[in-house]
C-alpha positions in Angstrom: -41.2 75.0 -115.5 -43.1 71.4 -114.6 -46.2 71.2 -117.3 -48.7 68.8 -116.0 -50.8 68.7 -119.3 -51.4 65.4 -120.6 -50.8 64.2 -124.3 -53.8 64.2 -126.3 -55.5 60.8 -125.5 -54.0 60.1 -122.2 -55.6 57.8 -120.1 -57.2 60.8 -117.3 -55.9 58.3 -114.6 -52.5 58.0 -116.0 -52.3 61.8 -116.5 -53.6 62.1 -112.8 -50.8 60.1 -111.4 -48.1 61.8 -113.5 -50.0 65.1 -111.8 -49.4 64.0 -108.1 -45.6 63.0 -109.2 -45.0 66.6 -110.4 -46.7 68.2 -107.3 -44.5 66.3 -104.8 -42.1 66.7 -107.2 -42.2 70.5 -106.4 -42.8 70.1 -103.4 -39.2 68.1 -102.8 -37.7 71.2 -104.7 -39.2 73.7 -102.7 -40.4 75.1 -105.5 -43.3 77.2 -104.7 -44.5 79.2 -107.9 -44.7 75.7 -109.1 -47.0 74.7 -106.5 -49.0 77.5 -107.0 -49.7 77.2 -110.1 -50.8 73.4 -110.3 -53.2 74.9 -107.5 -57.1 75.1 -108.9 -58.8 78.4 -108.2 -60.7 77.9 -104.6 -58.0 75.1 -103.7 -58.5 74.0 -100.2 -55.9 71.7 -97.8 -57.1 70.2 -94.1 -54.3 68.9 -92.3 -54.7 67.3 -88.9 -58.1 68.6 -89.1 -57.2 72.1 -89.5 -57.7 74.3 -92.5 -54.5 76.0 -93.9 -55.1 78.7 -96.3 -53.2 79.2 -99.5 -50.2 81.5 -98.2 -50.0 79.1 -95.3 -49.3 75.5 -97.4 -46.7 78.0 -99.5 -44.9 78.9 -96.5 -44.8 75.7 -95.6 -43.4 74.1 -98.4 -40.9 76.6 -98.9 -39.7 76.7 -95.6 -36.6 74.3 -94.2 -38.3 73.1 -90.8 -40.2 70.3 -92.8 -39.2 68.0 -95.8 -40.6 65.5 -97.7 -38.6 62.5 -98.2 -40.9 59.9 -100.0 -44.5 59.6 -101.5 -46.0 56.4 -102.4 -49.4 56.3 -104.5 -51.7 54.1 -103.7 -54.5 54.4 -105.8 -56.5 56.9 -108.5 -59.9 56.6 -108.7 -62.7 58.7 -110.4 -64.5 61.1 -108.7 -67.4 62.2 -110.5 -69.1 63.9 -107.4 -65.8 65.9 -107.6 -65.2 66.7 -111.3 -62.2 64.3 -111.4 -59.9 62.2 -109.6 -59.2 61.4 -106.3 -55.8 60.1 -105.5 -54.8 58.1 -102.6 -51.0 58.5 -101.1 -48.5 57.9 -97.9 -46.0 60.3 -97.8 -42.8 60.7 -95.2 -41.8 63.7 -94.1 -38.9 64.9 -92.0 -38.8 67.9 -89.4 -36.2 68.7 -86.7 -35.8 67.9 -83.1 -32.3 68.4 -80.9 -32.3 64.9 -80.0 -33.3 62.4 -83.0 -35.1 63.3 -86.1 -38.8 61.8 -86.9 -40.3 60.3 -89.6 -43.7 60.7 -89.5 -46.0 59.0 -92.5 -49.2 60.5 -93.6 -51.5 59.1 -95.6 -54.0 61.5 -98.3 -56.4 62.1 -100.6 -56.4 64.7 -103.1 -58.8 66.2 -105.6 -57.5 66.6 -108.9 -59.7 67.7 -112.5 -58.6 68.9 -115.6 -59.1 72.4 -116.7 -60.5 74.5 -119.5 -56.4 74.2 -121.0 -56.7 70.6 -120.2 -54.1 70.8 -117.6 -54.4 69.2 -114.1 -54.8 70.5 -111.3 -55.2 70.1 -107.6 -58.2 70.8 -106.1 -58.3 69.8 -102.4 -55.7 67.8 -100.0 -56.8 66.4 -97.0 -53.7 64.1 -95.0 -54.0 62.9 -91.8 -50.7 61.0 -89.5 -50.6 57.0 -90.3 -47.3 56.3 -88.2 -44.2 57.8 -87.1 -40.8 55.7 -87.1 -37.3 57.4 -86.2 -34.4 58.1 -88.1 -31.2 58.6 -87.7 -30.0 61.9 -90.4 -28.9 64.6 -88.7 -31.3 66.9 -87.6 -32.5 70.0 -89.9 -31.9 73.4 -89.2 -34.5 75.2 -87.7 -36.0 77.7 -90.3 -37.0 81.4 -88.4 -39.7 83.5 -89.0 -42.7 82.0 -86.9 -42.9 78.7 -88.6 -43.4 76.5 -86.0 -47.2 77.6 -85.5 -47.7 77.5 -89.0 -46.1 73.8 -88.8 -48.4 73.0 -85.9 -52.1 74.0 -87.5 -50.4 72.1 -91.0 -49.1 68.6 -89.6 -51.8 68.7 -86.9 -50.9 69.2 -83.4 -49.9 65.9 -82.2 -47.9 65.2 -85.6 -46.2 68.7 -84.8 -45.7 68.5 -80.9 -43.5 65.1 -81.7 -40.7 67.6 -83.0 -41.3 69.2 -80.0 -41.6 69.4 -76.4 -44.5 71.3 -75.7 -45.3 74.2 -73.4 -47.3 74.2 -70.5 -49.3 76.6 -72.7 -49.9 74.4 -75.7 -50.8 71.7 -73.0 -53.7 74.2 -71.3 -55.1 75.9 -74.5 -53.8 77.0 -77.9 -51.8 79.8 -77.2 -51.7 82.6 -80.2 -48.3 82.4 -82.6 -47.3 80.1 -79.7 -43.2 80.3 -78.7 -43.1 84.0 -80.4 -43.1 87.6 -79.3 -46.4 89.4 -79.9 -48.0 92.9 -79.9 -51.7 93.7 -80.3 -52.0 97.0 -82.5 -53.7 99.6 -80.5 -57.0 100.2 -81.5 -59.6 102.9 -80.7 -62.7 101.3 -78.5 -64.7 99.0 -81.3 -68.1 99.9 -80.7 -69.6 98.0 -84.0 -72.8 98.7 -85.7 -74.5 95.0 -84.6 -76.6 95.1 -88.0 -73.0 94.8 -89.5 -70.5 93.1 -87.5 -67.4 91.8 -89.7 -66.3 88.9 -91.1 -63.3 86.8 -89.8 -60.3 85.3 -91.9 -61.4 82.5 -93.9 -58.6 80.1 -91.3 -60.7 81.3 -88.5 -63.8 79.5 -89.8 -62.5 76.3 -88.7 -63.9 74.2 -91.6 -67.8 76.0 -91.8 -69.1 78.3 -94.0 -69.2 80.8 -91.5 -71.5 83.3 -93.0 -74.2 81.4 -93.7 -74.2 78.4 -91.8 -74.3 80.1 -87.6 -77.7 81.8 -88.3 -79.2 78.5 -89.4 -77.9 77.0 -86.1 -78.6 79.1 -83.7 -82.3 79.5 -85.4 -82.9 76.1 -85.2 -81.0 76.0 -81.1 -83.7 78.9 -80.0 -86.3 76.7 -81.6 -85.9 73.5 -79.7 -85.2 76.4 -76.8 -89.1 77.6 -77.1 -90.6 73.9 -77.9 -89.3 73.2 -74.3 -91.1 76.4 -73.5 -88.3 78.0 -72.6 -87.1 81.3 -73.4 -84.8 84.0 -73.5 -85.6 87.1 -71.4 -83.6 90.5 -70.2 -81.1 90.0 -67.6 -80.3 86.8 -68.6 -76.8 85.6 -68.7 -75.7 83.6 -72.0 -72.6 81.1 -72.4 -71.4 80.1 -75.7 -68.9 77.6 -75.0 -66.4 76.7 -77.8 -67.5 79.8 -79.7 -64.6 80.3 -82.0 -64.8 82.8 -84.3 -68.0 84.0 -83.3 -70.4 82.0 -86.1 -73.0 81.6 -83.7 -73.2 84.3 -81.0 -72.6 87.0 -83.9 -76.8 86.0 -84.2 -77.8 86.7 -81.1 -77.0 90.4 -81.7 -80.3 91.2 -80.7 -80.3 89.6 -77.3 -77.1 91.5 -76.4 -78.8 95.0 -75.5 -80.8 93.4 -72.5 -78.7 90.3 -71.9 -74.8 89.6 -71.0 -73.5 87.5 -73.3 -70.1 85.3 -73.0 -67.9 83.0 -75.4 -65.2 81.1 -74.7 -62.7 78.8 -76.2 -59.0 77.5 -76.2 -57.9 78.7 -79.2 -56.5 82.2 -78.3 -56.3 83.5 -81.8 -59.8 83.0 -82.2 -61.1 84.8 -78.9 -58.2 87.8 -79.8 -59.9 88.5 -83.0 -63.6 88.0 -80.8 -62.5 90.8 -78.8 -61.5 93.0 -81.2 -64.6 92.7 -83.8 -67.4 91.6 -81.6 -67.2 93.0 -78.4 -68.8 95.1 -77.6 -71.8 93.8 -77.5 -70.3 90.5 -76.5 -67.8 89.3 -73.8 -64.9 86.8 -74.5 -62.5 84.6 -72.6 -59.6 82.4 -73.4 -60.9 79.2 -71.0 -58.4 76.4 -71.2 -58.8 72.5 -71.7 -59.0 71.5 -67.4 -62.9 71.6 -66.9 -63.4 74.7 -64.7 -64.4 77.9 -66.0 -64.3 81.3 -63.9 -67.6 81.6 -63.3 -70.0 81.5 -59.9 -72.5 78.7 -59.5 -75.8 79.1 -61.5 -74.0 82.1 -63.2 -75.9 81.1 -66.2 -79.4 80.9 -67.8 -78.5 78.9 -71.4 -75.2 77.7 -71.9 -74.7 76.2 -75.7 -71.9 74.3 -76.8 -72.3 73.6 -80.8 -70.1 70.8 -81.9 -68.0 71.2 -78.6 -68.3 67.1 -77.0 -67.5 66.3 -80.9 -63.6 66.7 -79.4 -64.1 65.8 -75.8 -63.6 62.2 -74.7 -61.7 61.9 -71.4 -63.3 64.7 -69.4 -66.4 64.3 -71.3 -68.2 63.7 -67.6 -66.0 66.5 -65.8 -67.1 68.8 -68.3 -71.0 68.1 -67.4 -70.4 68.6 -64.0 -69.1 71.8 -64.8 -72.0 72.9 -66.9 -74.4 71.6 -64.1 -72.6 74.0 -61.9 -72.9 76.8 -63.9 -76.5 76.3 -64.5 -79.2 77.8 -63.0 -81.8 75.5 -61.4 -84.1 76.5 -64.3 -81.9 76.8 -67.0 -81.3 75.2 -69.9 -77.7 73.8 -71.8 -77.9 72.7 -75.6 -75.5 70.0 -76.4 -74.6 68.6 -79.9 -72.8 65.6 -80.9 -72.0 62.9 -83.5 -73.8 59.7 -82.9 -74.6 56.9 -85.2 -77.2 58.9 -87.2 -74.4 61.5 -87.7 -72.4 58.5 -89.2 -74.7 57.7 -91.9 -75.5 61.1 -92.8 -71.3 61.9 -93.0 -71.0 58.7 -95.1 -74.1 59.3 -97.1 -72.9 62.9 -98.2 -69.4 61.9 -98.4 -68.0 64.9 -96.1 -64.0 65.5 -96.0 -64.8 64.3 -92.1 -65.4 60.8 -93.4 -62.5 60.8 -95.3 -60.5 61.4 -92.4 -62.4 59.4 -89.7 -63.1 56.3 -92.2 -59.0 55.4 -92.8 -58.8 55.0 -89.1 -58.3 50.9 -88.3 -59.5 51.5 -85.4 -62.8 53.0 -87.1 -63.2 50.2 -89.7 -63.0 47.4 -86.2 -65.2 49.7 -84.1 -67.8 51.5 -86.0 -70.8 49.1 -85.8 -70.2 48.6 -81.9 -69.0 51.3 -79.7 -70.0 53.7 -76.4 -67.8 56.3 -77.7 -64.8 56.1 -80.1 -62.2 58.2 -80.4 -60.3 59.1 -84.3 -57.1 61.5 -83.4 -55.5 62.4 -80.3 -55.3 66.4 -80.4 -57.2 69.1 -80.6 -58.7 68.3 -83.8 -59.9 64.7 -82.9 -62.8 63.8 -83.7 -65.4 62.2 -81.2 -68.4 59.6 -81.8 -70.8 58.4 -79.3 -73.5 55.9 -78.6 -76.5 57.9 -78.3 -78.1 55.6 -75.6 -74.4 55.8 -73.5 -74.4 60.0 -74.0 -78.3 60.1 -72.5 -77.1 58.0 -69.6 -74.0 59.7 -68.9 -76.2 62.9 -69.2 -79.3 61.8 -67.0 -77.0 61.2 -63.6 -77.0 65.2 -63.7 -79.3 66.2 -65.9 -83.3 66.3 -66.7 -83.1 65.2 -70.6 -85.9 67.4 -72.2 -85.6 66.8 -76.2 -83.2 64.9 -78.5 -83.4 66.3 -82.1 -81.4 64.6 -85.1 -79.7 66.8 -87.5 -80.1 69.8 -85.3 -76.7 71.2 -86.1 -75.8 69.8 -89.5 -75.6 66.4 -89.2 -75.0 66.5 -86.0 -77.6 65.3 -82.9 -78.4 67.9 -80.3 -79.8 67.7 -76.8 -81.4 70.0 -74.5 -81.0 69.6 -70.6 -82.1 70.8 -67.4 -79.9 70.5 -64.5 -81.9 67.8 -61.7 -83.2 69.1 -58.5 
């Protein structure tokens, strides 16, 4: 057994280091009741922008589809916010591919405090992908048991997909346990009591508090909704588009008896558990990642789209068009994003999305002068834009009727009518 207690009077950054040798330490053994055990109570790991839970990050590391072959520390410095230290790292890791083997290099951060036995231990880990150089070791054998997924939401997708080729699926949308066999139990008809509707998985949440934070939003979206004087009447038709696991349109429970209400997003998984807990009284869809969805012109009355353009960069435009089209001459989309204010605010308050944004180079050249910039190239990247550059892209199609900082956290949202 690894201790990771220090000797009375250690220097706390000494004993931090000598904590994040031991835990890769482990971690190179594949020893995972050690990594458990160095892991605080509520521990928490992003990778790639994705949340992993616990059993996850232990399959993982126990698993032979991914090894890690070096870690480097870079610097330990205190956290006080935190409790303790954070710890700055690169670490090359090794995963398998029929015709070369990758080396891709991540770069980290991770929580660590002492506890009440005055052992360390780890509290959070966020790593995101620095580079990727090419080896030549033979390649690793392929571990069974639907790792690859598991591998995917840990490295990231891009990170993952470079062991890889990927299917035309994984291309389209996020398929569920993608490259596996699957069978949905059978269920009797779900007919929930919408005073009560349940809860998701905490790695459905995708990074929010979801049972707390969906009601505040879509309070303050119907809000900005009535300021316009607009509002939300039977036989209306509803889009949420990019719902998830439901956070949002869970709250508008009440307008489901006289209105149809739809969500859609890429992520299979998410819209699988959507139709199995929330519908009725809502309506789900797996849409994919082209710009079209499979709906008539003007099909809709309010289409909403909470922290959706905060990952769209290429088709940003193609996916206005799209909500034009959908749009009812009077009708009304809610748009949020991350613009400069958002910036401030994720800097001020120190959120894990400035740690991964703010170790871009690209972000650290471009931050003080940008239309739009870009930080990851998957499905967890993360998208900033000039305010002024969003409103004009916006008003070719659009009637801009309210801008409202820190709408939707920190984000900015923006309430349009389509022109004519």
């Amino acid at each position: 057994m690894i201790e990771a207690t220090p000797e009375a009077g250690a220097d706390p950054q000494a004993a931090a280091r000598v904590f994040l040798d031991r835990w890769f330490g482990a971690i190179v053994a594949k020893d995972v009741a050690e990594c458990a055990r160095l892991r605080a109570p509520g521990y928490a790991a992003t990778t790639g922008g994705h949340s992993l839970s616990r059993e996850e990050e232990l399959a993982l590391i126990g698993s032979d589809e991914l090894s890690l072959t070096s870690v480097e520390i870079e610097q330990v410095v205190a956290a006080p916010e935190d409790g303790g230290y954070a710890l700055s790292f690169r670490a090359t890791l090794r995963g398998a591919r029929q015709d070369a083997e990758l080396a891709p290099v991540y770069a980290g951060r991770m929580i660590v405090s002492a506890g009440a036995d005055a052992s360390w231990r780890g509290e959070s880990l966020h790593m995101h992908k620095k580079a990727a150089v090419r080896t030549d070791e033979a390649p690793a054998q392929r571990a069974a048991g639907g790792l690859g997924d598991r591998l995917k939401r840990a490295l990231g997708r891009a990170g993952a997909d470079r062991f890889r080729r990927p299917s035309f699926q994984e291309i389209a949308y996020i398929p569920y346990q993608a490259r596996e066999d699957f069978a949905l139990p059978r269920t009797a008809r779900n007919d929930p009591d919408p005073a009560d509707l349940p809860i998701p998985p905490r790695h459905l949440w995708l990074g929010y508090d979801y049972p707390t934070t969906g009601k505040a939003h879509v309070r303050r979206m119907l809000e900005i909704a009535r300021e316009d004087g607009f509002a939300l009447a039977s036989g209306h038709r509803i889009l949420d588009l990019g719902c998830g696991a439901g956070r949002m349109i869970r709250h508008l429970k009440d307008l489901a008896q006289s209105c149809e209400i739809w969500g859609c997003d890429i992520s299979a998984e998410h819209i699988f558990w959507c139709k199995r807990n929330l519908s009725p009284p809502f309506n789900f869809f797996v849409n994919t990642k082209v710009p079209h969805l499979p709906h008539r012109d003007g099909s809709f009355r309010f289409i909403y789209c909470g922290s959706l353009f905060t990952h769209i960069d290429d088709l940003t435009d193609t996916w206005l068009l799209e909500l034009c089209r959908l749009l009812g001459s009077d009708g009304r989309a809610y748009i949020t994003i991350h613009d400069a204010h958002s910036l401030e605010l994720i800097e001020q308050q120190r959120r894990r999305l400035w740690e991964r944004v703010s170790t871009s180079p690209l972000f650290a050249r471009a931050r003080h002068s940008f239309d739009m910039l870009t930080v990851g190239r998957d499905d967890g990247s993360q998208v900033f834009y000039d305010r002024d550059y969003f409103l004009r892209s916006l008003e070719t199609m659009f009637e801009i009727r309210s801008v409202s900082p820190e709408a939707y956290n920190y984000q900015t949202a923006i309430l349009v009518k389509p022109k004519g």
